[in-house]
BAKOLVO-297746 format. One record per residue (C-alpha): residue in three letters; x, y, z. Coordinates in steps of 0.02 Angstrom, whole numbers, plus 50000, padded with zeros to 5 digits. Layout:
<rs>
ALAXYZ
...
</rs>
This chain:
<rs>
UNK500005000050000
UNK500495016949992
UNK500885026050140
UNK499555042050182
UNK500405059050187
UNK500205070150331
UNK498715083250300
UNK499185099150257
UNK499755114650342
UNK498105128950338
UNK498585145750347
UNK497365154950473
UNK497185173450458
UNK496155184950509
UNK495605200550400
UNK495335216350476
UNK494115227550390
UNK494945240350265
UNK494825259650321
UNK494795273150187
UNK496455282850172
UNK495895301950178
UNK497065313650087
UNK497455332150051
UNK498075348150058
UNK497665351850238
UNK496015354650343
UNK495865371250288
UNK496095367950091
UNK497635377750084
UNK498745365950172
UNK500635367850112
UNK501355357149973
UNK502065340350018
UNK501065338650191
UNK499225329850222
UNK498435325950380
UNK496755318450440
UNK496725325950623
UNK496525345550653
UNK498135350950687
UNK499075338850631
UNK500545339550504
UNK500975321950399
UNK502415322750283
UNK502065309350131
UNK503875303550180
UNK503295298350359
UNK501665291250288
UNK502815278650158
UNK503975274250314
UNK502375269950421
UNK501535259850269
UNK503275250350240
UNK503565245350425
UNK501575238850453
UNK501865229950295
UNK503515222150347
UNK502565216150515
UNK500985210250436
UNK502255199150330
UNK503035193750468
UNK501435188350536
UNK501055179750390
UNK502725170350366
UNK502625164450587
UNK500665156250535
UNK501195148350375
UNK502745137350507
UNK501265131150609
UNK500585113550578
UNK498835115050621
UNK498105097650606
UNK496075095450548
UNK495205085450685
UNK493445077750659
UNK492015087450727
UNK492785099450839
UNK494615108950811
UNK494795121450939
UNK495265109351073
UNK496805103150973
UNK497485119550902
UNK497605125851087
UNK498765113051123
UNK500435116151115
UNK501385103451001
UNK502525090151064
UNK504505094651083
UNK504705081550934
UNK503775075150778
UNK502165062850843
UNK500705058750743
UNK498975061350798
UNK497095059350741
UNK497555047350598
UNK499025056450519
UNK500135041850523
UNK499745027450408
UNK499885014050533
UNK498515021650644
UNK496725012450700
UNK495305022950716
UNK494835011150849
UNK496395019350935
UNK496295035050891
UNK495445046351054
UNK495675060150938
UNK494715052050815
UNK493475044250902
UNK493085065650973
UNK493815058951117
UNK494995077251116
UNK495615077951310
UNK495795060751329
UNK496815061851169
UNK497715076651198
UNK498255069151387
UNK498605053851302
UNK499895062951199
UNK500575074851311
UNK501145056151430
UNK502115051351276
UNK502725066451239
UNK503565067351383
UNK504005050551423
UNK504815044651246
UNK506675045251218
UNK506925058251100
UNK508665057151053
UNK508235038350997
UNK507665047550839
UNK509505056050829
UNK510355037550892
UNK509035031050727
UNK509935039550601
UNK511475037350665
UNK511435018450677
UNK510575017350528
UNK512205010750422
UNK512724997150585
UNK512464982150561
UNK510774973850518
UNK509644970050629
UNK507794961750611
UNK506394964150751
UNK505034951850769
UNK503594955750879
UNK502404941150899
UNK500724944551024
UNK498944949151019
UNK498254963650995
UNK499284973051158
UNK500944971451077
UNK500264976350907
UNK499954993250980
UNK501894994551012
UNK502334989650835
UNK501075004150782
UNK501935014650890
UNK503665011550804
UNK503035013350654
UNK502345029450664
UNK503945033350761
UNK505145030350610
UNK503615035650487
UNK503675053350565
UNK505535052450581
UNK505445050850392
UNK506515034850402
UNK505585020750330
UNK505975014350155
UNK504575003350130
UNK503174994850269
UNK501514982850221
UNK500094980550294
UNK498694967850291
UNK497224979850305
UNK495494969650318
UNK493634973850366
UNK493804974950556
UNK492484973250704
UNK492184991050785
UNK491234983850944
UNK490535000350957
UNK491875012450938
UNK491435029050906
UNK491815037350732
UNK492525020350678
UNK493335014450531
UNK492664996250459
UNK493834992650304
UNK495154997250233
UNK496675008750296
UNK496525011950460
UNK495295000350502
UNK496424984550561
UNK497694973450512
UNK498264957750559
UNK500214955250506
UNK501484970950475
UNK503014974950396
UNK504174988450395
UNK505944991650308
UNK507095008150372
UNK508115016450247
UNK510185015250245
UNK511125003450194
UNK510994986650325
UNK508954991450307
UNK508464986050468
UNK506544978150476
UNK505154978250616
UNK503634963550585
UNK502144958950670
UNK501314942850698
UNK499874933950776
UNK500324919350883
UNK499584910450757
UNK499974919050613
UNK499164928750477
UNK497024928750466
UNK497474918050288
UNK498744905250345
UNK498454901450511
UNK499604888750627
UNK499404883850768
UNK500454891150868
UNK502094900350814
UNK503094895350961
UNK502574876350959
UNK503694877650782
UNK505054886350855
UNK505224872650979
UNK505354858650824
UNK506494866950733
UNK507434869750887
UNK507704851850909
UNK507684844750731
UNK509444839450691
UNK509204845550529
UNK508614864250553
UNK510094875050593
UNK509004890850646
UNK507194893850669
UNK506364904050533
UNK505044918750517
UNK503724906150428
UNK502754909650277
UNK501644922850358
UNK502664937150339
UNK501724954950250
UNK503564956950190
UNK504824944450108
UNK506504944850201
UNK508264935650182
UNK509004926450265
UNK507174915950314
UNK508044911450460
UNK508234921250632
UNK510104927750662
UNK510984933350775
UNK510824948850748
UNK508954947650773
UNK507824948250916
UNK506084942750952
UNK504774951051059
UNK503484939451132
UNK501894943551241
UNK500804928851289
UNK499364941051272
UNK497664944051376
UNK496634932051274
UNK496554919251468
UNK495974921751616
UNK497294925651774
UNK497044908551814
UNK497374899851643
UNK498944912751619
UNK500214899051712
UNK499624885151583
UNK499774897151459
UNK501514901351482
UNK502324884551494
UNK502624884051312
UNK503514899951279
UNK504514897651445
UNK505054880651385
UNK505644888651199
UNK506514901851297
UNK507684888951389
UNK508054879451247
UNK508464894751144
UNK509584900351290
UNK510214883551314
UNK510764882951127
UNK511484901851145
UNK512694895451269
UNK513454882851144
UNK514314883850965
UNK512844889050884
UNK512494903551016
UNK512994917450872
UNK512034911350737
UNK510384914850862
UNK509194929950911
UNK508934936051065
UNK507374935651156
UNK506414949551252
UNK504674946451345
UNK503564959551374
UNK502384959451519
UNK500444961851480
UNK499584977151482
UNK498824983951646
UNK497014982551635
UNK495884993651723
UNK494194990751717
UNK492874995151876
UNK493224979651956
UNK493954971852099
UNK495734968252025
UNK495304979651856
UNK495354965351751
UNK493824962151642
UNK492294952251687
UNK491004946651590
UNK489854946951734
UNK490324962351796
UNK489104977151764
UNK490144991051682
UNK488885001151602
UNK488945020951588
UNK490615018051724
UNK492405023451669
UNK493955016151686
UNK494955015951873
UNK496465026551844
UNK497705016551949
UNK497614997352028
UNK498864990352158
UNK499334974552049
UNK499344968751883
UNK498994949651923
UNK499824945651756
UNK501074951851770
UNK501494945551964
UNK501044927751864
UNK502384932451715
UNK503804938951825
UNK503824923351908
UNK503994911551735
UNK504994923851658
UNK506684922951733
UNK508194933551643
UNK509644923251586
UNK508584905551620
UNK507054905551469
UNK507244923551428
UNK508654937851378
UNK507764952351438
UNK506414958851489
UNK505244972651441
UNK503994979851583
UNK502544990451523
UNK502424999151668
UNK500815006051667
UNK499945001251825
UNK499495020651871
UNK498955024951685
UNK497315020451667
UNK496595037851616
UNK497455034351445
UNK496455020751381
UNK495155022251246
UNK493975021051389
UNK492135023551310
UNK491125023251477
UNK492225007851526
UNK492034998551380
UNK493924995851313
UNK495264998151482
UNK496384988051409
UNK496924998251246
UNK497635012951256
UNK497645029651168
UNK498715032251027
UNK499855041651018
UNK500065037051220
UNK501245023151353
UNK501195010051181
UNK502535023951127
UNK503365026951276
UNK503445007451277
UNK504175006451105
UNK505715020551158
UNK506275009351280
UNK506324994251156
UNK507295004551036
UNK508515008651170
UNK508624990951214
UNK508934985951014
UNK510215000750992
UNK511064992551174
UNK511314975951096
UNK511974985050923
UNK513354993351021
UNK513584976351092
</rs>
């Protein structure tokens, strides 16, 4: 696809009504030569009136030339809210002017416009700017390939670096799988097409080693499903005749080598799609690819494999007791909590997860205060959040972990 172009800049000005310009010889019609004046008493040479004309002029210009350097963004329905906001210290998309966006994300979109702006304004200040300066200038190092496999959580974070290096005006080429999407009543949603949802996602950076971000399902793409990604790792782990575990054949983009080098690194989240309960069960099969990839790591074929990073699931915070959701719980017209004590995933995770046993690092979202930044809709979604919002500030610290192991 092709990617969308950021709207253009609008040049707001407004006109003041014209006055007429009296002239002549002098109140009394015998003024002297070379004066005029509009006020009794008053004495104008033509001189003074050109200097006056030339220096409004030159400020009215300047006026002119200060608007025209402002980007003022359209946002659906109501504006006013937006333009009042100051912009972020560095280039961030907002209300659908990156190509990777969801409408279904999108607070700004949705008319959501303080819960967007606030949204915004966390990632602002929590992103690592000079990541965008350390982008270019690692640009030509050596290659590296980032593989994000999850659910719908972690797809938010590869948004989030896309529009990153899409603003940053660093991406070469990126694909994406849009399809017809469920809205489940979002407001001022998109069904098909861009920015209505996709399942698998690409992206290629410019420079020479054309470093690559994708996205996959645990079980791959919506068209060629398998069961589960990591159950495959696992065999080709083991097989005596695989000498590295490969991407797979669901892939939005085509990439060389097939196999995972390494020089590579995957980023796994088991996802929300369990209850608290089930989440142990659930884990026992990444943990168990994580040992034997670190196992293997420690031996002779240790540089020939990625590294692996697990992030922790998403704080939920819905109105209940431990802000997770529940079906049977009665959330109508409520909002989401903006703080809980515990994430009881993540208690469950850290305790699988252990760093140099089944897992190379690990990435915490951090987020158990930060509930005022999901999409919310009278408590409907409290486990998305806003975008732009923490998916980005989540994404920085990824980059600084992938520009760590570069310099490495």
């Amino acid at each position: 696809m092709v990617g969308k172009e950021p709207e253009g800049r609008r040049l707001l000005v407004d006109k003041e009504p014209s006055e007429k310009c009296q002239t002549g010889r002098g109140i009394d019609g015998g003024g002297r030569d070379g004066w005029t004046s509009s006020f009794p008493g008053v004495r104008i040479s033509r001189a003074t009136i050109i200097l006056i004309f030339g220096m409004v002029s030159l400020g009215v210009l300047a006026t002119i030339y200060l608007l025209a350097q402002t980007d003022y963004r359209e946002v659906s329905q109501t504006k006013s809210a937006v333009d009042k906001t100051p912009p972020p210290p560095s280039p961030l998309y907002f209300n659908l002017s990156c190509p990777f966006e969801w409408s279904k994300y999108s607070c700004a979109h949705q008319g959501q416009l303080d819960r967007a702006v606030a949204a915004r304004e966390y990632a602002a200040a929590h992103i690592l700017w000079s990541n965008h300066q350390e982008a270019r200038n690692n640009i030509h190092n050596r290659r590296r390939r980032i593989l994000l496999v999850g659910d719908s959580t972690i797809r938010q974070v590869f948004i989030a670096l896309g529009c990153r290096y899409w603003m940053a005006g660093l991406i070469e080429d990126f694909r994406l799988d849009w399809h017809k999407w469920p809205c489940h009543g979002t407001w001022n949603c998109v069904e098909k097409g861009n920015h209505a949802g996709f399942n698998v996602g690409s992206i290629r950076l410019m420079g020479d080693t054309q470093h690559e971000i994708h996205f996959l399902p645990h079980s791959g793409s919506l068209g060629k499903k398998e069961p589960n990604i990591v159950e495959r790792w696992i065999r080709e782990l083991q097989s005596s005749n695989q000498s590295n575990i490969t991407f797979g054949r669901n892939l939005s983009m085509p990439t060389l080598p097939e196999s995972l080098v390494g020089d590579d690194m995957i980023v796994y989240n088991v996802g929300i799609h369990n209850s608290v309960e089930e989440l142990r069960s659930k884990l026992q099969t990444p943990a168990e690819f994580g040992r034997l990839l670190l196992d293997l790591q420690k031996g002779d074929r240790g540089r020939s494999l990625p590294k692996l990073t697990v992030m922790t699931s998403v704080t939920q915070h819905f109105p209940t007791a431990n802000g997770q959701y529940d079906y049977d719980a009665d959330a109508k017209n409520k909002t989401c909590v903006s703080s809980v004590e515990v994430n009881p995933r993540r208690e469950v995770e850290l305790e699988v997860w252990q760093v140099g046993e089944n897992t190379n690092e690990i990435l915490d979202y951090g987020d158990s205060g930060l509930g005022k930044h999901h999409i919310d809709m009278n408590g409907k979604d409290c486990t998305h959040y806003c975008l732009p919002g923490p998916p980005d500030a989540v994404a920085s610290r990824l980059v600084q972990q992938v520009f760590q192991h570069l310099s490495n």
